[in-house]
N, C-alpha and C positions, 0 to 999 in steps of 0.2 A: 504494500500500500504506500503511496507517494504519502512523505510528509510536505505539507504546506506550511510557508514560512507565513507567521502573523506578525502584527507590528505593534506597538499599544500606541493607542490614540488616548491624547489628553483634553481637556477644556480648561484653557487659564482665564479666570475672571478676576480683573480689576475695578474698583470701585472710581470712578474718573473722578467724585466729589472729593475722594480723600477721607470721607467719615461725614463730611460736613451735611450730608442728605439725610442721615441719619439723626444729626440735630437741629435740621432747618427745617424740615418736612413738614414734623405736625404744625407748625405756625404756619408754615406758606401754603404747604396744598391740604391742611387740615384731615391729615392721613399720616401713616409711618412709612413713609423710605427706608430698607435699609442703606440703600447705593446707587448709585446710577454707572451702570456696569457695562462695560468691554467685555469682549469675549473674545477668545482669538484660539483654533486647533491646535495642539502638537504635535504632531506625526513625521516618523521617518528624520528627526535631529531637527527640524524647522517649525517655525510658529508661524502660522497661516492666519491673514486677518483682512476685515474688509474696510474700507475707509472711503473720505473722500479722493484720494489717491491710487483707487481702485483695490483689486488683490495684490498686497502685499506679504512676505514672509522677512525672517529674523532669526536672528538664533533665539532659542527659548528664554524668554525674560529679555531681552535685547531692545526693546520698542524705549521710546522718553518714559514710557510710563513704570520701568524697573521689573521689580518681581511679581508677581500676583498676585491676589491679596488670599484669594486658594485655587486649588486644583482639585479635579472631577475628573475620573478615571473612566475612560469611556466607555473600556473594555480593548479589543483587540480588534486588528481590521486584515484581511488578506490584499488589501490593495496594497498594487509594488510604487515604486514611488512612481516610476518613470507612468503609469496608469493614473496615478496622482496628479502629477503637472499636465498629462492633457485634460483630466479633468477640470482642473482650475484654469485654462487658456480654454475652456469652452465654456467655463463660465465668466470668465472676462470678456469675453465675444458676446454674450447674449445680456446674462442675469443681473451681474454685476458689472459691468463695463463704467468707466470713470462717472456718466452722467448719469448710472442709475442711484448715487446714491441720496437717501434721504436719514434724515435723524430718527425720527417715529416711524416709519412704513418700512425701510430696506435699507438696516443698517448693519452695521457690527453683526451684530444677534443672529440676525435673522441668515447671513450667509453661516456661522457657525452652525447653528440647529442645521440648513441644508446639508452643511457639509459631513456631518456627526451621525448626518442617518445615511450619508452616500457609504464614508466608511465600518462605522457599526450598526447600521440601524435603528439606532438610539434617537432621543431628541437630547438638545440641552434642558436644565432645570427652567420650567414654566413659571417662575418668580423674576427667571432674567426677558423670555418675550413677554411675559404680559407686562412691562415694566411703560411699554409708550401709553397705553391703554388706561392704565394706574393713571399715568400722571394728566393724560390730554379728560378725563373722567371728569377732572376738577377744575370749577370755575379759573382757579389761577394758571392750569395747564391752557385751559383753552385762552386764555387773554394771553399767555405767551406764545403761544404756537407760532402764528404771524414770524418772530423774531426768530424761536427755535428751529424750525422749519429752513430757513437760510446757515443753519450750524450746520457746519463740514467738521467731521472727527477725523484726522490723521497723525495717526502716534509713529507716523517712521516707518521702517523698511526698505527693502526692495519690492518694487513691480514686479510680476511674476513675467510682464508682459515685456519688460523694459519702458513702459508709458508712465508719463509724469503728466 
């Protein structure tokens, strides 16, 4: 019987406020934030992430934003790398391509949970997508939207694509 090589797939999640959502929250959107959160893969030595910058990758922990704040263990994935980067150059082609990005609709998040179920079939933890939901919910999400809506998140890396 052929053994197949498996890889472990990670989820690094950063809190972008720093803690500060976690003490602002219940005053401004009259609810509890723990964080307002990055998400970015690790698979195959590299950290996979989605920005305004399109898909980028980094060595694990490598982006402005440092270490994680945790890790979430995906499980294991039999995709090889080389099956990997066309994957992600076909989703710079369609999904994610520099202009799809948005802060609430098609962000960070939502290309990790994609990519989390292409490699394990998992989703990410549902406290980090329901997170634009949470916030646009409440009168103050919604009077910010207009402003947040124009926020581009890019924490560094390389382009997958070489596109800046």
């Amino acid at each position: 019987m052929d053994q197949t090589d498996s890889y472990p797939a990670l989820l690094y999640i950063y809190d972008l406020s720093k803690g500060m959502a976690r003490q602002l929250s219940p005053v401004m959107l009259g609810k509890q934030l723990d964080g307002i959160w990055h998400t970015a893969i690790v698979v195959h030595g590299k950290e996979y992430f989605y920005g305004g910058a399109g898909i980028n990758n980094c060595p694990p922990g490598g982006t402005a934003l440092g270490e994680p704040d945790s890790i979430v263990d995906l499980g294991c994935t039999e995709v090889t790398a080389e099956l990997f980067m066309e994957y992600l150059n076909s989703l710079s082609e369609s999904t994610y391509g520099l202009d799809k990005y948005n802060v609430f609709e098609h962000n960070c998040n939502a290309f990790s949970n994609e990519v989390a179920q292409f490699l394990t079939g998992k989703k990410i933890p549902s406290y980090i997508t329901d997170l634009p939901s949470e916030i646009l919910s409440t009168p103050f999400g919604q009077a910010l939207r207009p402003l947040l809506d124009s926020v581009v998140i890019s924490p560094g890396g390389n382009n997958i694509t070489g596109q800046r």
